[in-house]
C-alpha positions in Angstrom: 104.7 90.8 97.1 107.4 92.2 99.1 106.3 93.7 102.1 108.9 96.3 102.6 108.1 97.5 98.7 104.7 97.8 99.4 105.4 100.0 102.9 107.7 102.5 101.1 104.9 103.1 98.7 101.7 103.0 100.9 103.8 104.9 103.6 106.0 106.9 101.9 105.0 107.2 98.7 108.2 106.0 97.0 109.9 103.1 94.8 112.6 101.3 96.3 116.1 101.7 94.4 118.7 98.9 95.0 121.3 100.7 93.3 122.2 104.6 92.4 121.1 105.4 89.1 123.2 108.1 87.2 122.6 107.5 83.6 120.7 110.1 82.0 117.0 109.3 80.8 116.0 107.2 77.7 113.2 106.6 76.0 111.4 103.4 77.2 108.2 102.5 76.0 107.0 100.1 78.1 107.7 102.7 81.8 106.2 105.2 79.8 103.2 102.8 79.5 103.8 102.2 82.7 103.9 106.2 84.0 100.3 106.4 81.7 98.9 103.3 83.9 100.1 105.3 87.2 98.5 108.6 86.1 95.2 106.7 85.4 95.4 105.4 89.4 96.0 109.3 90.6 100.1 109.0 90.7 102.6 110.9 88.9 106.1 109.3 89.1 109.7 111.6 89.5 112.1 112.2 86.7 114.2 109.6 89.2 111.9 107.0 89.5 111.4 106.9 85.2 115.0 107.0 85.2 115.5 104.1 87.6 113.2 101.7 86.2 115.1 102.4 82.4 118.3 101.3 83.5 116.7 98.0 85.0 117.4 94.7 83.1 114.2 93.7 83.2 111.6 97.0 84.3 108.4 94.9 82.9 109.1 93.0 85.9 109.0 95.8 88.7 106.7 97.7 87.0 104.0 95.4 87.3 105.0 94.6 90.9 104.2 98.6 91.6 101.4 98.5 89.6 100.2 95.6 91.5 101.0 98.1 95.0 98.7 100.7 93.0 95.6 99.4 92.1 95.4 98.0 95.7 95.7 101.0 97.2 92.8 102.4 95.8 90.8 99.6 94.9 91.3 98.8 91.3 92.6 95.1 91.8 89.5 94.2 91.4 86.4 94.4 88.7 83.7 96.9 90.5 80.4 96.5 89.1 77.1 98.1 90.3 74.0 96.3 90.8 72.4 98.6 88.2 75.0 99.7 85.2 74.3 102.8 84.5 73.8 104.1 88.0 73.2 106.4 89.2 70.9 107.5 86.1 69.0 104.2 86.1 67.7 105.0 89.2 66.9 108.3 89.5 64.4 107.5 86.6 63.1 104.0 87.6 59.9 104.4 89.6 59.7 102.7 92.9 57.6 99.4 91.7 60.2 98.5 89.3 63.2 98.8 92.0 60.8 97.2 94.3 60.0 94.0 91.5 64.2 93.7 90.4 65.4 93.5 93.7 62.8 90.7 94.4 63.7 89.0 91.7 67.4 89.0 93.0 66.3 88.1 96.4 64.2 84.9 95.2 67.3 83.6 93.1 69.4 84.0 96.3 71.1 86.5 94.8 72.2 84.3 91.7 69.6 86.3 89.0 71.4 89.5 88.3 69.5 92.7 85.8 70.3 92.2 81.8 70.6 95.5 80.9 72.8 96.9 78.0 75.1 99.6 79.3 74.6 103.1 77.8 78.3 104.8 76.7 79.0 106.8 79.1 80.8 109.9 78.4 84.3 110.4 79.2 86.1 111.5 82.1 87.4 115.2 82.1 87.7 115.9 85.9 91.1 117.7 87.0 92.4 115.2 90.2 94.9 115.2 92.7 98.0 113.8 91.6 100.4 111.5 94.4 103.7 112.3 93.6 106.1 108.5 93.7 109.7 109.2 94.4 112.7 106.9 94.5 114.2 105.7 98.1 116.7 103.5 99.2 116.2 100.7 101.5 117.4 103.2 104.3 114.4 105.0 104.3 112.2 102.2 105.1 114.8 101.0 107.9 114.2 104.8 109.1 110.5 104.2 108.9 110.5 101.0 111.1 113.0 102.7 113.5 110.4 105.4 113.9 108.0 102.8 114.8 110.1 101.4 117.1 110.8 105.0 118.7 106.6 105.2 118.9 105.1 105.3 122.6 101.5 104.7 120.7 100.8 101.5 119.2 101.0 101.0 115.1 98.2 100.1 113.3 97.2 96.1 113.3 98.3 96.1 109.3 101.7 97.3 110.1 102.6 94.1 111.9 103.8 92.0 109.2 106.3 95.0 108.1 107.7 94.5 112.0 107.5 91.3 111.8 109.5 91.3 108.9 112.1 94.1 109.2 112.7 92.4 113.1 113.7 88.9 111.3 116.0 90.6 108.7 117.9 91.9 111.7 117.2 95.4 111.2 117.1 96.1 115.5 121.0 95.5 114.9 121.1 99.2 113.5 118.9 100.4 115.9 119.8 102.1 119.3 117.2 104.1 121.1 114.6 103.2 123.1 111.6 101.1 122.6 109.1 102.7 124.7 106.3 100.6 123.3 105.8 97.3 125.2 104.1 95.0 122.3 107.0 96.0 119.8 109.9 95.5 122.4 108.7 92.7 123.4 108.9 91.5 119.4 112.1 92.1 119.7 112.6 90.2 122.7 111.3 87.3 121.1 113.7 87.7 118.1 116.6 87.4 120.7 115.4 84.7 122.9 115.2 82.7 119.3 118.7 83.4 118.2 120.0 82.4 122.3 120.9 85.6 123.4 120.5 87.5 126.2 117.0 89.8 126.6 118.4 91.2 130.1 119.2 95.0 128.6 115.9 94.9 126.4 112.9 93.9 128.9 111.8 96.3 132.1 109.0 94.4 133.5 107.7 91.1 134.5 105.0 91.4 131.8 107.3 92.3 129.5 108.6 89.1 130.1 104.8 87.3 129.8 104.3 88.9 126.6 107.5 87.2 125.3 106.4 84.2 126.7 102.8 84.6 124.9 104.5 85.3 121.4 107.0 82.3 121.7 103.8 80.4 122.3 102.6 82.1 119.1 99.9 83.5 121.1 98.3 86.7 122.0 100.7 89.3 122.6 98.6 91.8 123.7 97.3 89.5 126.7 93.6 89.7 126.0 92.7 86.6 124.9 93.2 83.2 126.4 97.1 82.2 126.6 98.5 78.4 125.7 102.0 78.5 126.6 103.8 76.0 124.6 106.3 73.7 126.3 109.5 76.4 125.6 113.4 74.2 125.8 115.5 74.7 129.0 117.6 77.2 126.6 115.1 79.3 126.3 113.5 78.7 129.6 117.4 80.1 130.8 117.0 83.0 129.0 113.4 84.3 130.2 114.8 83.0 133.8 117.8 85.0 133.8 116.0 88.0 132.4 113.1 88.1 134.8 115.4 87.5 138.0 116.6 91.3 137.4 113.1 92.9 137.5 110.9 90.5 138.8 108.3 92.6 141.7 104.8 91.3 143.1 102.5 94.2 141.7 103.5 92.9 138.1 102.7 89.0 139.1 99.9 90.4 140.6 98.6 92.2 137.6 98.1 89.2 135.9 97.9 86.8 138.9 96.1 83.9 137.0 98.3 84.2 134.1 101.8 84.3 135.8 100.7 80.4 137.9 100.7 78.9 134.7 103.7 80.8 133.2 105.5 79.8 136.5 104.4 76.2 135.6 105.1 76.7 132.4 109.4 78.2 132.8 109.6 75.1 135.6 111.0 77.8 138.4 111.9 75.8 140.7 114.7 74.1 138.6 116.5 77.8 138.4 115.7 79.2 142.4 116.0 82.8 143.0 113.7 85.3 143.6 111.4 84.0 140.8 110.8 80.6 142.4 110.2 82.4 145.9 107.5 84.8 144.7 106.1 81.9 142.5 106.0 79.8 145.9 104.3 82.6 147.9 101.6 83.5 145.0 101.2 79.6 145.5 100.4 79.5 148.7 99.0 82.6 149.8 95.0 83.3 149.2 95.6 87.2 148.5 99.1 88.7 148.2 99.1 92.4 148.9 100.6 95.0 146.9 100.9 98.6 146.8 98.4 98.7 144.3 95.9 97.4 146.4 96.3 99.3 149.1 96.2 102.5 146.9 92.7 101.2 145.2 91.4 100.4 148.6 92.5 104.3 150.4 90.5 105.7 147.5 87.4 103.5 147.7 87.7 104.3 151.6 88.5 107.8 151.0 91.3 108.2 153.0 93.2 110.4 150.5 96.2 110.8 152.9 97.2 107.3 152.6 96.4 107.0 149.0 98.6 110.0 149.2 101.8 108.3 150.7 101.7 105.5 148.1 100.9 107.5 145.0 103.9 109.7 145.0 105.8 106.5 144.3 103.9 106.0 141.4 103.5 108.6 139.4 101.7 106.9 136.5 98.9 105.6 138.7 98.6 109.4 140.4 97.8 110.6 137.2 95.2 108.2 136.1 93.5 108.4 139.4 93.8 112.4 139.7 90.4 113.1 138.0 88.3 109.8 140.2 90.4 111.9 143.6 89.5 115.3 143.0 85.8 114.7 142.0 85.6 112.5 145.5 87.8 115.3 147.9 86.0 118.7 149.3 87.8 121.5 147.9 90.7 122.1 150.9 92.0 118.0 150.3 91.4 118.9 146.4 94.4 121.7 146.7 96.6 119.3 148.8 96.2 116.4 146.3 96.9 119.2 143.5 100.1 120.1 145.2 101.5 116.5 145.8 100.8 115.8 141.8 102.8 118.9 140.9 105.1 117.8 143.1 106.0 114.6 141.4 104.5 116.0 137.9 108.4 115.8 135.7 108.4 112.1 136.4 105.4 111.5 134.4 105.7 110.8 130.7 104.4 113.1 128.0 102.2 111.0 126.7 100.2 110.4 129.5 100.3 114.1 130.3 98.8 114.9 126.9 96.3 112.5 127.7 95.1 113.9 130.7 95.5 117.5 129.3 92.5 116.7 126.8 90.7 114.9 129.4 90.3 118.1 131.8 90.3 120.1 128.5 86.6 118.6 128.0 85.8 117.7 131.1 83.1 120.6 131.0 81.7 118.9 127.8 82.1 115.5 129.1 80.0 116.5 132.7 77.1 116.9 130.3 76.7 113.8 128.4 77.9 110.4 127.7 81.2 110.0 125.8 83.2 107.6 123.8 86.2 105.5 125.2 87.8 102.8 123.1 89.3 99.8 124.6 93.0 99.6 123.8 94.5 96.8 121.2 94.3 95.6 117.9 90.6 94.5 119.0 89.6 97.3 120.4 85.7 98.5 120.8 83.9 101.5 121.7 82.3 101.6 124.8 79.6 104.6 126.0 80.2 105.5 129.5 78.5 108.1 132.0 78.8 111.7 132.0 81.7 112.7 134.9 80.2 114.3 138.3 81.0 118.5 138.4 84.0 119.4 139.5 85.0 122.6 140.2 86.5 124.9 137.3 89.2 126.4 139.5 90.5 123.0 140.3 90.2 122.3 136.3 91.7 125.2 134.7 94.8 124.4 137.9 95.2 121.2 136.6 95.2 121.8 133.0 97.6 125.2 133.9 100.3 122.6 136.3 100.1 120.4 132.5 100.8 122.8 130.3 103.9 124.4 132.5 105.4 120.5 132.6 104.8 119.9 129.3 106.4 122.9 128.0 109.4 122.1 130.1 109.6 118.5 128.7 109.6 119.7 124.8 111.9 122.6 125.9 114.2 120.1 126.2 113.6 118.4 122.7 114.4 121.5 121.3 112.5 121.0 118.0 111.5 124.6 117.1 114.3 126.5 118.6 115.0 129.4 116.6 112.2 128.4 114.0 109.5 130.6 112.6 106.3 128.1 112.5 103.4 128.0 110.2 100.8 125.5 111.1 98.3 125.1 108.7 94.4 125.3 109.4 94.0 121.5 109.2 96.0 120.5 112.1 93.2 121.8 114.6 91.3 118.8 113.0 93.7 116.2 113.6 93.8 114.8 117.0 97.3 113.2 118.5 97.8 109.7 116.7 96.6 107.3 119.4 94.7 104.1 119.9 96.0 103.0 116.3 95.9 98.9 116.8 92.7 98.7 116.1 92.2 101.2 113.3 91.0 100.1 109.5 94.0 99.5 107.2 94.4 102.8 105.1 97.0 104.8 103.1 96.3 107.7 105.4 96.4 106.9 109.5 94.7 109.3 111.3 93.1 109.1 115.1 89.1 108.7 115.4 87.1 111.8 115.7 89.7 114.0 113.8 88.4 115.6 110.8 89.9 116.5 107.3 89.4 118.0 104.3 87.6 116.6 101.5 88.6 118.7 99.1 92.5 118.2 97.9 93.3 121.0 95.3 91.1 124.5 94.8 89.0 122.6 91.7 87.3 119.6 94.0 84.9 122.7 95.7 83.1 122.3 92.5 82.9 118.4 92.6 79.6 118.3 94.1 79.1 114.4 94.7 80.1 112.3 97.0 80.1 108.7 96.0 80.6 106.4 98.9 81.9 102.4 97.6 82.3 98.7 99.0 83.4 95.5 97.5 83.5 92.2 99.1 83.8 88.7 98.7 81.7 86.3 100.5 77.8 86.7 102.3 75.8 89.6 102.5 77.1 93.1 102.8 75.5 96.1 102.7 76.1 99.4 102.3 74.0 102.1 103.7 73.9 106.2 104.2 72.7 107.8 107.7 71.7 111.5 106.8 71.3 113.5 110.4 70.2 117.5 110.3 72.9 119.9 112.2 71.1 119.4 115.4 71.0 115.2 115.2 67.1 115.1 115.7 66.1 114.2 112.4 67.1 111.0 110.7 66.8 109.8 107.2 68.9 106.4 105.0 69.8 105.1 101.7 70.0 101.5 101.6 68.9 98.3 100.0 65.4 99.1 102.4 65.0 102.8 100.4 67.0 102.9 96.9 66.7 106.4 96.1 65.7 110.0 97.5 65.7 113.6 96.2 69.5 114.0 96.8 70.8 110.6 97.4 70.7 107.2 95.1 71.9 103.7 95.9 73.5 101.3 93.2 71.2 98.5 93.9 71.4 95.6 96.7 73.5 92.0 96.3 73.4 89.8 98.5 75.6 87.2 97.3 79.2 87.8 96.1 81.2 84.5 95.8 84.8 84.6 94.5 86.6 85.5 92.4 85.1 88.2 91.3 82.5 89.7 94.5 80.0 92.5 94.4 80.1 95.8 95.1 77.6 98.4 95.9 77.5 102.7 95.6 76.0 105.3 96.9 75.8 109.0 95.5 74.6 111.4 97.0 74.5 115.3 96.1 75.9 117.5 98.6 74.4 120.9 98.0 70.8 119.6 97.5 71.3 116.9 100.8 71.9 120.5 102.3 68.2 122.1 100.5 66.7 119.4 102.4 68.0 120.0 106.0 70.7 117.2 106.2 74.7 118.1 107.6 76.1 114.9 108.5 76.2 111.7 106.2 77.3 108.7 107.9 78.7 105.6 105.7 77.7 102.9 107.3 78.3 99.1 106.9 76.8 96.0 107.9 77.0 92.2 107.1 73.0 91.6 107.1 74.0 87.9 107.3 76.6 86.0 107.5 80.0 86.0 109.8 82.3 89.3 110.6 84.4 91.4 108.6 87.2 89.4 109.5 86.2 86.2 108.0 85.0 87.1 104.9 88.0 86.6 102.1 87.5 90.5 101.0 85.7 93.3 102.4 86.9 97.1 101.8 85.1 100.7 101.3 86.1 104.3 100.5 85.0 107.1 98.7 84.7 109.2 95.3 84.4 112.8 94.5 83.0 113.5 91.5 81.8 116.3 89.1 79.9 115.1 86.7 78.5 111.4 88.4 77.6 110.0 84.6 81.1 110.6 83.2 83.6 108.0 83.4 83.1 104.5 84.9 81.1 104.1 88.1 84.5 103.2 89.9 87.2 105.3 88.5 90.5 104.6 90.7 92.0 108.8 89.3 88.8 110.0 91.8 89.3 107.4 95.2 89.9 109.7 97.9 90.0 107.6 100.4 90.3 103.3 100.6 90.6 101.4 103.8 90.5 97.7 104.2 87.4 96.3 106.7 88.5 93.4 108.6 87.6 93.5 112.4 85.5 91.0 114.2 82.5 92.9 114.1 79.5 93.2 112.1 78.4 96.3 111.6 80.5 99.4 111.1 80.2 103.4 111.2 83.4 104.2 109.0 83.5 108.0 108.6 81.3 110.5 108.8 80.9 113.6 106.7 80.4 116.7 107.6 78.6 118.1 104.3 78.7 121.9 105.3 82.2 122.4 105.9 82.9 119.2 103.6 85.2 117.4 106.0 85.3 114.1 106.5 85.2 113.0 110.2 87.3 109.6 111.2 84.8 107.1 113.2 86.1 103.6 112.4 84.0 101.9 115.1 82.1 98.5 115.5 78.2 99.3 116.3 76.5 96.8 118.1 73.3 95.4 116.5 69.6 94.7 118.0 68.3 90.6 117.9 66.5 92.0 114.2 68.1 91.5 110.7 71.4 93.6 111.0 70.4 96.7 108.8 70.0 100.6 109.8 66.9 101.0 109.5 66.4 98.5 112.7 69.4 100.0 114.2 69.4 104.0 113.8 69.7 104.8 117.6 72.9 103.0 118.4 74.4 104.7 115.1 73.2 108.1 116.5 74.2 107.4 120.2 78.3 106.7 118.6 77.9 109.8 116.3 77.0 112.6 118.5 80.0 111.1 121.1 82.1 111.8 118.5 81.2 115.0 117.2 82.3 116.3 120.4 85.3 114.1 120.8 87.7 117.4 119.1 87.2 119.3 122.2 88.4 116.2 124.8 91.3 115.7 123.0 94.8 117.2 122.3 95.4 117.8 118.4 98.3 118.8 116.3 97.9 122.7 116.5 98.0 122.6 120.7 101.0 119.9 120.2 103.3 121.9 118.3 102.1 125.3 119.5 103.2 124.0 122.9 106.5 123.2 121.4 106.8 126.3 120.1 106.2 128.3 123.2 108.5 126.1 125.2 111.6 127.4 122.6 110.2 131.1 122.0 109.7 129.9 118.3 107.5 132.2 116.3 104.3 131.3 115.1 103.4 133.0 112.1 100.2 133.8 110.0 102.1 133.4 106.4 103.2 130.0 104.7 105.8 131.9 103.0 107.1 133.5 106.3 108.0 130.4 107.7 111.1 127.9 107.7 109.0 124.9 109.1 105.5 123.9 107.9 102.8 121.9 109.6 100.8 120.5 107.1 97.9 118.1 105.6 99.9 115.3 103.3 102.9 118.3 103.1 105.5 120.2 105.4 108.2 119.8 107.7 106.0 118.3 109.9 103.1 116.1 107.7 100.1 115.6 110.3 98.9 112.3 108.9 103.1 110.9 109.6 101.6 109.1 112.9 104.9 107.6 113.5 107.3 110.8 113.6 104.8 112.4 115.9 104.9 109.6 118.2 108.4 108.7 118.0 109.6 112.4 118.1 106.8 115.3 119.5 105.2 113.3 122.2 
């Protein structure tokens, strides 16, 4: 499958057209066949697209190849069948002794004896869905794309890789001639170089630029988290990372990674090339514990003695703003005002990005003095880790802080210019959607979003009357389970459905497997009725997933989940692709997963996407409730810690004079959900272009 036809239409929602096609359309049976198979999948093709594929010598053969794109993207690749055929039905009228006898009889058989049962007809399916539109792109478009994630100062989601990978070995950097502000994907490109012999001297900034290179020639960890082989590299190349590091070389980068950088120097054989490098190798050699600025700034805070951290910080303007919050909380209130004025004094050299991320962290730091919260390690691994509630600090000092931000800020996107002159309508959503960030280690879907931002459910007006939710896995390999946490508004009361409690007055489970060898898998559904989960006190549904046995995510051949609306939850097939609203792929190290949770009031669905950690007991809710809480109530307050899409571009509209206005039609540029000028869940334009 070619990757960069599969990223046009995962990403951007189009076909890929080699040539310009200006014949008029024909009739072709077999893309009309073709445009009936797409419909059935929940996508409608363009006039162009039909008229592309005609004019192809051979469309059979691309057709199949989109179709192929299609069903993946939803699910329908493979052959979903429920435990129970004619669920949810069968259930809700079994009594609890005969679920109770079945699934024993599964168990005993080691999940080999599965339930004869004649499927009933089911009636057909007469839902009204939404409808992705496919449209027909050149290869341009997906160069643009990758130059967008090449412009991005966040991270990419772990999936997007390969497309990198990919689009970096065609050549396409050739065309490209901004900057790279991201260190993981420069440093891809750096490797590309330093494999064709040339120079990486006008690419790379830092040492660990240059260590990160080293890691991925060693086809290693380019993120530096994991344990580093460097491979024996030839004197060419050994020239090249030489010649490159000689020009930014410092000690507070060796020092950074101290352990690393004596084998590296080992590794590049220094001393053949002299030069600073084979100095500062010798004296991390022979010295016990080389001093850097760094250092002495850690060890003025710890000591308290502000003034020097003072004299140190102002030459670092990065590190001043990630220690601001642990230097205010420690000073009295006089020292607090003078360590205030000596960040607004070096404030413009500090990058938006990091200024939106302190923004939302003194936005909530009210919130966040009141409870634990949420912080995610960063990479493609990364985990999420509950950490103290902050110490009081004073809300004059807060709201100065957050005020100094916002002035900066403004000034910054003033000078982007991307509203000037424009009359702005920002829909309602974008107060859900926080700032695209952290993405490495977020679940491979069609629709990127940040943890803890929330969205719709419902698509077009007619979904409010699709009243169940129908949550889906399918895997190949061990056990998997799938499972629903119900919490009322307040979090205090608890209730599940899984394979532990099949079926309750508004929820119903599909039936437990517990062996799903290849080709074919298992899967397992749950339903559940939103208005009557409601009747009985429940707001929040959690999907949650576990492997009750058996290695992680990532090791299994298969493993992927998502959910259904539905009307009428006997009509159709159990899996029908037209009604997916959502399909992500789970493959992270872990094993045991909160995906999303939904909030059933305002039905929104609310991003989680986190690794739980499980008790020494079989890995299954019902022995691990109170971590699944503990995550959950973290991130129902996340929204109000972090920037999100309405505060971004309303500060770029106040930095230009733009008008905001109340009235789609009143506007020239559009903030949207899936629409717009400016599409919220397009994580890479906002990265490469509003931060």
């Amino acid at each position: 499958m070619d990757i960069f036809e599969k990223i046009a239409f995962t990403k951007l929602n189009s076909v890929v057209s080699i040539d310009v096609v200006e014949k008029e359309p024909v009739l072709n049976i077999p893309v009309i066949t073709f445009a009936h198979e797409m419909s059935n999948l929940g996508f409608s093709i363009t006039k162009q697209v039909y008229n592309y594929l005609c004019n192809l010598k051979n469309p059979n053969e691309k057709c199949a190849k989109i179709l192929e794109i299609a069903k993946e993207s939803v699910g329908a690749h493979v052959k979903m069948k429920a435990f129970y055929p004619d669920f949810p039905l069968q259930v809700m009228n079994m009594v609890e002794a005969d679920l109770y006898f079945l699934a024993a009889m599964h168990y005993w058989s080691c999940g080999y004896w599965k339930l004869s049962f004649i499927e009933s007809s089911r009636p057909e399916l007469k839902e009204v869905t939404h409808q992705t539109t496919i449209s027909l792109i050149s290869i341009k478009h997906v160069k643009a794309y990758f130059y967008k994630i090449l412009s991005s100062k966040q991270g990419v989601p772990e999936a997007l890789l390969t497309f990198v990978d990919a689009a970096i070995n065609e050549g396409w950097t050739c065309g490209f001639s901004g900057e790279i502000p991201f260190k993981e994907n420069l440093c891809r490109v750096a490797t590309y170089l330093v494999k064709k012999g040339e120079s990486i001297n006008n690419v790379i900034s830092t040492s660990t630029d240059i260590l990160r290179v080293m890691a991925s020639l060693s086809e290693s960890d380019i993120e530096l988290k994991k344990k580093i082989r460097f491979k024996s590299l030839s004197r060419k190349y050994r020239r090249i990372i030489i010649l490159a590091l000689e020009e930014v070389i410092n000690i507070s980068d060796i020092k950074a990674y101290e352990s690393l950088w004596k084998i590296a120097f080992h590794s590049l054989h220094v001393g053949e090339f002299g030069g600073k490098t084979a100095d500062i190798a010798s004296r991390f050699r022979n010295e016990n514990n080389v001093k850097t600025s760094e250092t002495i700034i850690a060890e003025a805070i710890k000591d308290g003695n502000t003034k020097l951290a003072m004299v140190k910080l102002i030459h670092k303007p990065s590190v001043f703003a990630r220690s601001l919050d642990k230097l205010l909380r420690d000073s009295n209130k006089e020292t607090a005002e003078f360590i205030i004025k000596q960040f607004a004094s070096i404030i413009n050299k500090i990058d938006a990005k990091i200024l939106l991320q302190l923004f939302g962290h003194f936005k909530g730091r009210k919130i966040n003095e009141s409870s634990s919260r949420v912080v995610f390690t960063a990479g493609s691994q990364g985990r999420a880790i509950m950490v103290p509630k902050l110490t009081e600090m004073d809300n004059d000092i807060v709201r100065g802080i957050i005020n100094i931000i916002t002035i900066e800020l403004e000034k910054q996107f003033y000078n982007k210019g991307h509203l000037k002159n424009r009359k702005v309508y920002i829909g309602i959503e974008a107060k859900g959607v926080l700032l695209p960030s952290q993405l490495a280690s977020i679940s491979d879907n069609k629709r990127t979003i940040s943890r803890g931002s929330r969205v719709p459910i419902d698509i077009i007006p007619l979904d409010i009357e699709k009243n169940i939710l129908r949550m889906f896995i399918h895997w190949i390999g061990d056990d998997i389970d799938l499972s629903a946490l119900f919490l009322s508004e307040d979090l205090n009361t608890q209730s599940h459905i899984a394979f532990t409690n099949l079926k309750d007055d508004f929820a119903w489970h599909s039936g437990d497997i517990v062996n799903a060898p290849g080709p074919d898998g298992a899967s397992e559904f749950i339903d559940i009725d939103l208005k009557k989960a409601q009747e009985f006190g429940k707001r929040y549904v959690c999907m949650d997933v576990r492997v009750f046995c058996g290695p992680s995510f990532l090791e299994h051949e298969q493993c992927f989940a998502g959910f259904m609306l539905r009307k009428e939850p006997q009509s159709g097939e159990i899996f029908e692709p037209l009604t997916v609203r959502c399909k992500f792929d789970i493959t992270s190290k872990g094993r045991s997963a909160d995906i999303c949770l939904f909030d059933m009031k305002t039905r929104e669905m609310i991003w989680i996407d986190t690794m739980i950690n499980h008790g020494q007991t079989a890995n299954s809710l019902a022995n691990n409730t109170a971590s699944s809480v503990y995550i959950i109530r973290a991130f129902l307050k996340m929204e109000q810690s972090k920037v999100n899409i309405n505060e971004l571009v309303s500060m770029h509209a106040r930095a230009v004079d733009a008008n905001i206005v109340s009235q789609r039609d009143e506007a020239d540029f559009t903030v949207g959900l899936g629409e717009g000028d400016l599409d919220v869940y397009n994580f890479t334009s906002i990265n490469a272009d509003w931060i």
